[in-house]
C-alpha positions as CSV (number, residue, x, y, z in Angstrom):
1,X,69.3,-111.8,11.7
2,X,66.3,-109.9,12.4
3,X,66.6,-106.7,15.2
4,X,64.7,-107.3,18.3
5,X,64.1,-104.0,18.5
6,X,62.2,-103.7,15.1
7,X,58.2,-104.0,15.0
8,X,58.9,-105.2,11.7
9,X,59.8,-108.5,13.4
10,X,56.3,-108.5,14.5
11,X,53.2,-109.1,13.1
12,X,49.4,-107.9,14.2
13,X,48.8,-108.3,17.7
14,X,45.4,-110.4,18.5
15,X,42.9,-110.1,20.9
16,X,44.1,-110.8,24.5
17,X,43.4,-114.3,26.5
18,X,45.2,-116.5,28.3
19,X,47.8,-119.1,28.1
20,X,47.2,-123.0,28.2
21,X,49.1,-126.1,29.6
22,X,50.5,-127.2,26.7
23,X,52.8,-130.6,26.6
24,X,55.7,-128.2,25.4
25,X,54.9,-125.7,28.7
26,X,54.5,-128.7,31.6
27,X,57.4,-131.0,30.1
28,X,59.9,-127.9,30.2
29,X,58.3,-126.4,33.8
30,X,59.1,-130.3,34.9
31,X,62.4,-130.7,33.8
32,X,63.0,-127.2,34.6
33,X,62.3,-128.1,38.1
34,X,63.8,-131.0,38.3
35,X,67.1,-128.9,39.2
36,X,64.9,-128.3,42.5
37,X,64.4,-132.2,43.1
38,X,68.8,-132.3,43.0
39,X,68.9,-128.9,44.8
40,X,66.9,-130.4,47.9
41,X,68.1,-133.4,47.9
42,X,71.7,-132.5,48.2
43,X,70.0,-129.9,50.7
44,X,69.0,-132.7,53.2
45,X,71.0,-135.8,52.6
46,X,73.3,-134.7,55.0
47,X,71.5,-134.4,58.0
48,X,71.8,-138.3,57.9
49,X,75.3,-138.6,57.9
50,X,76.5,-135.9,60.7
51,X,76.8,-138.5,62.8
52,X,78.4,-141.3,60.9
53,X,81.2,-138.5,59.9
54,X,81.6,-137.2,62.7
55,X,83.1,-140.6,64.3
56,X,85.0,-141.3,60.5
57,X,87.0,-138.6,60.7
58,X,86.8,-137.1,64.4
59,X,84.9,-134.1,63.8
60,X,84.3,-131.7,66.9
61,X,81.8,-129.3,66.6
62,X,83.3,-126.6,64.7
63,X,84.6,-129.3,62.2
64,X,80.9,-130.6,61.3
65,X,80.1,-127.2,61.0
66,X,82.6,-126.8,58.3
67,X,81.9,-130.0,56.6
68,X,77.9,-128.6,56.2
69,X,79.0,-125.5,55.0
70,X,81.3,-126.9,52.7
71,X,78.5,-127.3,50.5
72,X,77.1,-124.0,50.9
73,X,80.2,-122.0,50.1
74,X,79.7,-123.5,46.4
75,X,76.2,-122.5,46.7
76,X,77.3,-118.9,47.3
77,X,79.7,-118.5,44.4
78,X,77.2,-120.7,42.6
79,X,74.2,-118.4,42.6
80,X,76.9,-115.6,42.1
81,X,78.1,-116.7,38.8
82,X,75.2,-118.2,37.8
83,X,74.0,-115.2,36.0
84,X,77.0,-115.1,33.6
85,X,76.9,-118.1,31.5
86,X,72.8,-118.3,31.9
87,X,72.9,-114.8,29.8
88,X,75.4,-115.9,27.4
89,X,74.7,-119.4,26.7
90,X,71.0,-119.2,28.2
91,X,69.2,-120.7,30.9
92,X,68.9,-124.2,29.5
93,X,72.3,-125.0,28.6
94,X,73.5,-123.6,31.6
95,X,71.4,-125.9,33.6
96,X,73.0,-129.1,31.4
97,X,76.5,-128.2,32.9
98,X,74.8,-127.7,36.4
99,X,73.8,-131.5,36.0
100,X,77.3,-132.7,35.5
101,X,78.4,-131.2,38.1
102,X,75.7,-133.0,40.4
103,X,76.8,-135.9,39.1
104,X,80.3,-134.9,39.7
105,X,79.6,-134.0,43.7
106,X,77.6,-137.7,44.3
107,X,79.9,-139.5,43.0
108,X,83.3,-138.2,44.3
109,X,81.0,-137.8,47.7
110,X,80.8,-141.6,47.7
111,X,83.9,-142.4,47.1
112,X,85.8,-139.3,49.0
113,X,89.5,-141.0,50.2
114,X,89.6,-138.5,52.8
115,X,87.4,-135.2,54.3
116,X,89.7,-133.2,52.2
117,X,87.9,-134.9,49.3
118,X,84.5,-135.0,50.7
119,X,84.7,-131.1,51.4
120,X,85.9,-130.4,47.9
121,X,83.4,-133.0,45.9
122,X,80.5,-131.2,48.8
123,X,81.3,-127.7,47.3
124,X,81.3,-128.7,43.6
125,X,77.7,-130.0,44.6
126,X,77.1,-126.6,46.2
127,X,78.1,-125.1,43.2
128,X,75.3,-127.1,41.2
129,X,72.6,-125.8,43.7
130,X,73.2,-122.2,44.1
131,X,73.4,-122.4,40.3
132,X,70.0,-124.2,40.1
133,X,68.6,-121.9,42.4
134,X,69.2,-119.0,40.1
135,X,68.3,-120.7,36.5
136,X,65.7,-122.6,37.4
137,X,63.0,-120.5,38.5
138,X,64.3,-118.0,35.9
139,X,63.8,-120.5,33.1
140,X,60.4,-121.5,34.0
141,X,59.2,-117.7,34.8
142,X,60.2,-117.2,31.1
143,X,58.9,-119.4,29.7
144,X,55.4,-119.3,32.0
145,X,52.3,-117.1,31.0
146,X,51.7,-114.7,33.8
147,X,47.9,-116.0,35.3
148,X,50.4,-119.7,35.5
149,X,53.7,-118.2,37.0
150,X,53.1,-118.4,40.5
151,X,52.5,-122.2,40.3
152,X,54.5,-122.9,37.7
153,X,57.4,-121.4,39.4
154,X,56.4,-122.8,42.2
155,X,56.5,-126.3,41.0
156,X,60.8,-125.3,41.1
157,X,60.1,-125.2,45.2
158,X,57.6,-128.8,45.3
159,X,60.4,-130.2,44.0
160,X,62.9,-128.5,46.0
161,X,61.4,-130.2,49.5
162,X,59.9,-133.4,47.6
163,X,63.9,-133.3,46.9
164,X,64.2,-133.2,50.9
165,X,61.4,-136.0,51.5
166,X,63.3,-138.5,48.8
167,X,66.6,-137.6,50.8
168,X,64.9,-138.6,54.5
169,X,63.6,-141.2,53.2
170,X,66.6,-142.5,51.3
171,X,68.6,-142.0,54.5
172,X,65.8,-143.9,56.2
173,X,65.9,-146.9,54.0
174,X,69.8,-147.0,53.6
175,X,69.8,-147.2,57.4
176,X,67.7,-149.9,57.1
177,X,70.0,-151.7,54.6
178,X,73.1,-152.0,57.5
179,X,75.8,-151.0,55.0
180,X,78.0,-150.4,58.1
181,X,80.8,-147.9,57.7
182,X,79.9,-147.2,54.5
183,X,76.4,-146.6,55.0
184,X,77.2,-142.6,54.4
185,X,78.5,-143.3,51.3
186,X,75.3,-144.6,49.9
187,X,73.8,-141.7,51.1
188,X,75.5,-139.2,49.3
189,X,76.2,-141.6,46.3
190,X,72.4,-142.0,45.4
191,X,72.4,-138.8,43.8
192,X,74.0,-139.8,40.7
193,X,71.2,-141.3,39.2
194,X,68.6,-138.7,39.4
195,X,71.6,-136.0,38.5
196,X,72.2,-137.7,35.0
197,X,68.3,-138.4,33.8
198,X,68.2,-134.4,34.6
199,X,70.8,-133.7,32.7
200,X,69.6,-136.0,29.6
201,X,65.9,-134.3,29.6
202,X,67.6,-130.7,29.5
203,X,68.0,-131.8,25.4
204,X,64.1,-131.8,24.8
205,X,63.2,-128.7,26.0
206,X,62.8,-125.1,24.2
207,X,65.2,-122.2,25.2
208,X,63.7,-119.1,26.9
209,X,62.0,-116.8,24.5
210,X,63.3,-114.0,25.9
211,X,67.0,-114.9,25.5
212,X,66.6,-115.4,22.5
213,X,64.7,-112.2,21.7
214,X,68.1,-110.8,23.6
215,X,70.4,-113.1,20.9
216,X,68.3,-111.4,18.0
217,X,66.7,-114.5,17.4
218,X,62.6,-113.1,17.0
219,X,61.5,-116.5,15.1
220,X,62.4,-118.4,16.9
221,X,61.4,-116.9,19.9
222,X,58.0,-116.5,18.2
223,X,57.7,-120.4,17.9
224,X,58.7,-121.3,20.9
225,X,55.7,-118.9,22.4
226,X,53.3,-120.3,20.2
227,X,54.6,-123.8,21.3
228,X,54.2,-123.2,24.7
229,X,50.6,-122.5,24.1
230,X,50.9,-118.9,24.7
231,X,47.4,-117.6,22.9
232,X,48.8,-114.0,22.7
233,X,52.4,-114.6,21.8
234,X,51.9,-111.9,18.9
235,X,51.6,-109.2,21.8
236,X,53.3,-111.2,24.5
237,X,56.8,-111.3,21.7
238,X,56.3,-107.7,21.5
239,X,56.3,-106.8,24.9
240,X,59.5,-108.9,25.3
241,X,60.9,-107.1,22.0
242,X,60.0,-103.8,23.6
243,X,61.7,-104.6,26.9
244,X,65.0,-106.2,25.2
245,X,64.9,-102.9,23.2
246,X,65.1,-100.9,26.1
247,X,67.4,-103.0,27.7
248,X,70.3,-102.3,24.9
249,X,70.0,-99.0,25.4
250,X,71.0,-99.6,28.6
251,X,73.6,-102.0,28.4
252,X,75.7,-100.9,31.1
253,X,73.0,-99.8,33.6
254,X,74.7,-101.1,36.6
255,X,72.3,-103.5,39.2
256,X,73.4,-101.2,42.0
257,X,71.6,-97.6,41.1
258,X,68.9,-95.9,42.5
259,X,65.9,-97.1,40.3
260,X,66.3,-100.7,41.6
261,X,66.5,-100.0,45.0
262,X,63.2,-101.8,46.0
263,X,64.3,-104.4,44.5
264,X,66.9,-104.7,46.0
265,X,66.0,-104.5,49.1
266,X,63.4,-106.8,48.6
267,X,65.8,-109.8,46.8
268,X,68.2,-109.3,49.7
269,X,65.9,-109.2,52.3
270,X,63.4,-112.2,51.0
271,X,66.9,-114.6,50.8
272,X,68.1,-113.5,54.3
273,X,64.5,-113.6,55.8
274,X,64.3,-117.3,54.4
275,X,67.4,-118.7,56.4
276,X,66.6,-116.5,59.5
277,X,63.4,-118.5,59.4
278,X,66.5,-121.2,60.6
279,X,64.7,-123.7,58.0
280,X,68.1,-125.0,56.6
281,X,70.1,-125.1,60.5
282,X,66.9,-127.1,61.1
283,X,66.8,-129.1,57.7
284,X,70.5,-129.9,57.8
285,X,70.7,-130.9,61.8
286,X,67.3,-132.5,62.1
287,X,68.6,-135.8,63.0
288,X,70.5,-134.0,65.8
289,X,68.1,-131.9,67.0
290,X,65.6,-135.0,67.5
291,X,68.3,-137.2,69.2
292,X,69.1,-134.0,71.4
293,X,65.8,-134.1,72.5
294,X,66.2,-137.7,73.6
295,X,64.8,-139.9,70.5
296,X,66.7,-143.0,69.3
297,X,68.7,-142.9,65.9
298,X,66.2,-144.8,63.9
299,X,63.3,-143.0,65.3
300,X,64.9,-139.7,64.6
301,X,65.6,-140.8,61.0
302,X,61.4,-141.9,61.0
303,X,60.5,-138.3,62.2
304,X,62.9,-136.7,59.6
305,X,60.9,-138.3,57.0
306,X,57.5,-137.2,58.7
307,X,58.5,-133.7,58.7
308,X,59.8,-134.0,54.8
309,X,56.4,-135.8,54.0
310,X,54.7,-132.0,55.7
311,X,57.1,-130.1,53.8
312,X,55.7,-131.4,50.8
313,X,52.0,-131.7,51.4
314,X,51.8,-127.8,52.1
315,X,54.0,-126.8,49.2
316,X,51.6,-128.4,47.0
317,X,49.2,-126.4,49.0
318,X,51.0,-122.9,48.1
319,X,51.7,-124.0,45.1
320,X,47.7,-124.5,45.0
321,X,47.0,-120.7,46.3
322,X,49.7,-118.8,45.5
323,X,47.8,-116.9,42.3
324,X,45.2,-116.4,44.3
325,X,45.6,-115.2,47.7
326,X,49.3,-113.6,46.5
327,X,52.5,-113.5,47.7
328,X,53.1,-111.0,50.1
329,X,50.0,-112.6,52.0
330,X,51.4,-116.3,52.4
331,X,54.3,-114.3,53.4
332,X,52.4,-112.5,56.0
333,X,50.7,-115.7,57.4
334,X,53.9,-117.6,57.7
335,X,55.4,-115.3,59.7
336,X,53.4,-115.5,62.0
337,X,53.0,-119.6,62.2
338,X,56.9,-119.9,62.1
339,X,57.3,-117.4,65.3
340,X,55.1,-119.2,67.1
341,X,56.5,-122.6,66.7
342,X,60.1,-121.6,66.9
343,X,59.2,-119.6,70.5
344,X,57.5,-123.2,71.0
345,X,60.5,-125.4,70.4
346,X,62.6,-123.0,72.2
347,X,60.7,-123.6,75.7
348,X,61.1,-127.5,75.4
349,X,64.3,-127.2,74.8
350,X,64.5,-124.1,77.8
351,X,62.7,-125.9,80.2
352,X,64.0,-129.9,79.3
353,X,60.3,-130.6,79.6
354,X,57.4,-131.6,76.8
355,X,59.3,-133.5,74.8
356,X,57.3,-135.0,72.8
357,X,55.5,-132.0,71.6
358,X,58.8,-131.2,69.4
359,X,57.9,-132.9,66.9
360,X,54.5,-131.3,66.4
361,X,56.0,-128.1,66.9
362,X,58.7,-128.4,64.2
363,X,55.9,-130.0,61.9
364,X,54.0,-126.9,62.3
365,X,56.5,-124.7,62.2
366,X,57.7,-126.8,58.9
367,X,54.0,-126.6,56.9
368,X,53.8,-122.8,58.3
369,X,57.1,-122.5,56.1
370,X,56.3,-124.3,53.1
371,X,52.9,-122.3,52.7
372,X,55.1,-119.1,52.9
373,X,58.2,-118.5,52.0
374,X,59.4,-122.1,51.0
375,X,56.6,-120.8,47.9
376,X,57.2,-117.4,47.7
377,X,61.0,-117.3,47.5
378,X,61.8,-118.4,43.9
379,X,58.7,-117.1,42.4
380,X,59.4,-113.6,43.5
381,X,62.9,-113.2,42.9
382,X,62.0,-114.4,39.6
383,X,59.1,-111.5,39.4
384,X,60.7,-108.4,41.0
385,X,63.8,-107.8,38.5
386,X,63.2,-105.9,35.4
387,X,64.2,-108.0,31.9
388,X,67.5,-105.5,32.2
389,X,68.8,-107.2,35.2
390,X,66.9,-110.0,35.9
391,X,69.9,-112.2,35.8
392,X,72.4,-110.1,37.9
393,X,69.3,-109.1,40.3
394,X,68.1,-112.7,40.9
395,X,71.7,-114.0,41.3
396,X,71.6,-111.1,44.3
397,X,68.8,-112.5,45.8
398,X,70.4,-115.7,45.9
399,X,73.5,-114.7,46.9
400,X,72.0,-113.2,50.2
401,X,69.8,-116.5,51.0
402,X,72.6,-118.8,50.6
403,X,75.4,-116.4,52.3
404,X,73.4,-116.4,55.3
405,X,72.4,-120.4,55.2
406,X,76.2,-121.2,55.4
407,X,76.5,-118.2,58.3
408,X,73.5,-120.1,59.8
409,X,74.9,-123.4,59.2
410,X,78.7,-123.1,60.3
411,X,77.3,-121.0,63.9
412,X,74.2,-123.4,64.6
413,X,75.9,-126.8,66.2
414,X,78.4,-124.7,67.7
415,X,75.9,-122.6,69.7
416,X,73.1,-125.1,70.0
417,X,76.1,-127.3,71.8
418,X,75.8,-124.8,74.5
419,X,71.9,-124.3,74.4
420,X,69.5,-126.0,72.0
421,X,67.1,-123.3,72.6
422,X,68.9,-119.9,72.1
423,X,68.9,-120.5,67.9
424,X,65.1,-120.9,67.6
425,X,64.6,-117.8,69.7
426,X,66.9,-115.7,67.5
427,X,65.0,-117.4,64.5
428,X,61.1,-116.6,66.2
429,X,62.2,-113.1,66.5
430,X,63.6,-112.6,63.0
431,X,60.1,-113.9,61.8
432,X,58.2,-111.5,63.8
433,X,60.7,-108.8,62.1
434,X,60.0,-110.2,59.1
435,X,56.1,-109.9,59.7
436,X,56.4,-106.0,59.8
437,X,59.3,-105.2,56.9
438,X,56.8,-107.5,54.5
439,X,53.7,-106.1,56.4
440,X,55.0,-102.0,55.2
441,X,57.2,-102.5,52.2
442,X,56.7,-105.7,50.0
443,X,54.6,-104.9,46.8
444,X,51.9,-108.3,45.6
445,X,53.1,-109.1,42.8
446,X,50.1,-111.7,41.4
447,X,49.3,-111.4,37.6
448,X,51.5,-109.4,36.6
449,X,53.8,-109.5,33.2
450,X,57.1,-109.7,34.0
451,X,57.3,-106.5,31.3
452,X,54.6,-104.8,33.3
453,X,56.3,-105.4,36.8
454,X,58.8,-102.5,36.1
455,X,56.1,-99.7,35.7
456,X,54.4,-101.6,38.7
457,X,57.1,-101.0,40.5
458,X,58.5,-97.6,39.7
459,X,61.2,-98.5,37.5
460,X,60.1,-97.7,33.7
């Protein structure tokens, strides 16, 4: 076994260019995203089925609250752990036992015997997408030349809402269907399928290079650069070597020290930012928050798919940007979109009046989102983490987004029961807070090496 620390491993260095889409790179972005197409399905089904359960098993309230954030309690330990087995038995095998247990949550979903069951099958699911909201991005930021990343990674979040459209629209069609009572079990159940051809196609694609630079394994690492169509993998490998190198020097560097304090900070604070945006309350209760408003239960279900179908279209316009106009900036105009639609939606539901103009507003506010932070999120908690902590650091990061969505989550219905407009001014005012922290403190991050981003950032 060759040491990853030796430049013997390594051989001349050639001139520098620029990496290509090669079949190797797209097919494992793809299936490396398709985690994202589970994760925002299992996201969104559920707004269709709040009211079904509710009636099935007499849920007040508080009760549908907990059955929603059922779900993201597994997301929480989920993105927690996540880290663990992805650095021991790497990011693409991890993902494999993330797809059973998808398959495991839509299936015991459908046929839960009680709310016992679908509360414990709802957390193994959540378990699956705070996992897949760790590894995935992280897999496809290692394996993505740096001019690609932004897009690339971003391909993890198109996925992630087309995830949400497919699960509105499913909900949409099975409504059309007339399964009766067991219309909600169709809903969740539909899962299955797209949960087992991901877990299948995670066998035809290449491990991270720099995992296996990390497991001594420089060959390999080395083909699987130069398979990926990475033109200067010579200097690329050794940049990797260099960084692992470092990194077993300090093997028990702990995440929480002084040198990583930006970011930190800026993991923690891009996660909790993303729920105050109240994008998931909003995501999860969107049915509700339409028939609140006054709209009939098939209409509601027709305007959840129109506001999936916007969530998608400005993604892919992001996605489209992002490594040009940068990250922080998207971040920056989002902000301000979001505040504006959120104090928007507020006053109809303040005033009882302009009712019709909710839907509008929560489109906007919905493509203001997706061209910001839905974009930005994944791609730079994959970028700000030096290759000594990535892992741990990224779990962080997702550890804070989906701590707060299930706060978020398990408060919402209770409070918007009392007023439907007090949530989305506590949510406008977190994004005008946000405007200012990312305005001062959040570093662009565009075209940068994931081994250069340390010295970028102070850390090397």
């Amino acid at each position: 076994m060759e040491n990853p620390g030796s430049s013997a491993a390594l051989r001349p260095i050639p001139p520098q260019g620029g990496g290509s889409l090669t079949p190797a790179l797209v097919k494992g972005t793809i299936v490396g995203a398709l985690g994202g197409l589970l994760f925002g399905f299992d996201t969104a089904v559920i707004s269709g089925t709040t009211a079904a359960l509710t009636q099935a098993y007499h849920l007040s309230p508080k009760l549908l609250g907990v059955t929603v954030f059922s779900a993201l309690v597994g997301t929480v330990f989920g993105a927690m752990l996540a880290g663990f087995p992805g650095e021991r038995y790497g990011r693409r095998d991890s993902l494999r036992i993330l797809g059973v247990l998808y398959v495991i949550s839509a299936v015991g979903c459908a046929f839960a015997w009680n709310w016992d069951a679908l509360v414990a099958f709802r957390l193994i699911g959540g378990l699956g997408i705070g996992g897949s909201s760790v590894l995935g991005p992280m897999y496809i930021a290692e394996i993505a030349p740096a001019r690609l990343r932004g897009r690339l990674v971003g391909l993890f979040q198109f996925c992630v809402v087309f995830g949400i459209l497919l699960a509105y629209f499913s909900n949409y069609l099975i409504g059309l269907a007339r399964f009766g009572a067991a219309e909600w079990r169709w809903m969740f159940g539909v899962a299955a399928l797209p949960a087992a051809i991901f877990f299948l196609l995670l066998f035809g694609i290449p491990r991270s290079p720099r995992w296996l630079v990390k497991k001594g394994r420089v060959e390999e690492a080395r083909s699987v650069l130069r398979t990926l169509g990475d033109e200067n993998y010579e200097r690329d490998l050794q940049e990797i070597v260099d960084s692992v190198h470092l990194e077993q020097h300090q093997t028990q560097e702990p995440l929480f020290s002084r040198k990583f304090k930006l970011p930190i900070f800026l993991a923690v604070t891009i996660g909790m930012f993303n729920q105050l945006s109240g994008i998931n309350a909003i995501l999860y209760y969107l049915n509700d928050i339409f028939a609140h408003a006054g709209f009939s239960r098939a209409s509601a279900s027709l305007q959840a798919v129109a506001v999936g179908f916007t969530n998608l279209i400005f993604t892919v316009i992001a996605m489209s940007v992002i490594d040009k106009l940068g990250r922080k900036t998207l971040l920056l105009v989002g902000a301000v979109g979001t505040a504006l639609c959120l104090a928007g939606v507020s006053a109809v539901f303040f005033t009882g009046r302009h009712e019709d103009k909710l839907v509008w507003l929560l489109i906007g506010y919905i493509a203001f989102f997706a061209f910001s932070q839905g974009a930005v999120i994944w791609v730079y908690l994959a970028e700000v983490f030096p290759n000594t902590v990535r892992a741990k650091g990224q779990s962080l990061g997702s550890f804070s987004h989906w701590f707060m969505n299930g706060l978020i989550s398990l408060v919402f219905p209770m409070v918007a029961a009392r007023s439907g407009a007090y949530p989305f001014v506590f949510f406008s005012v977190m994004m005008v807070l946000q405007f200012f922290v990312v305005l001062f403190i959040y570093p662009e991050t565009k075209g940068v090496t994931l081994e250069a981003m340390q010295k970028k950032m102070g850390i090397a």
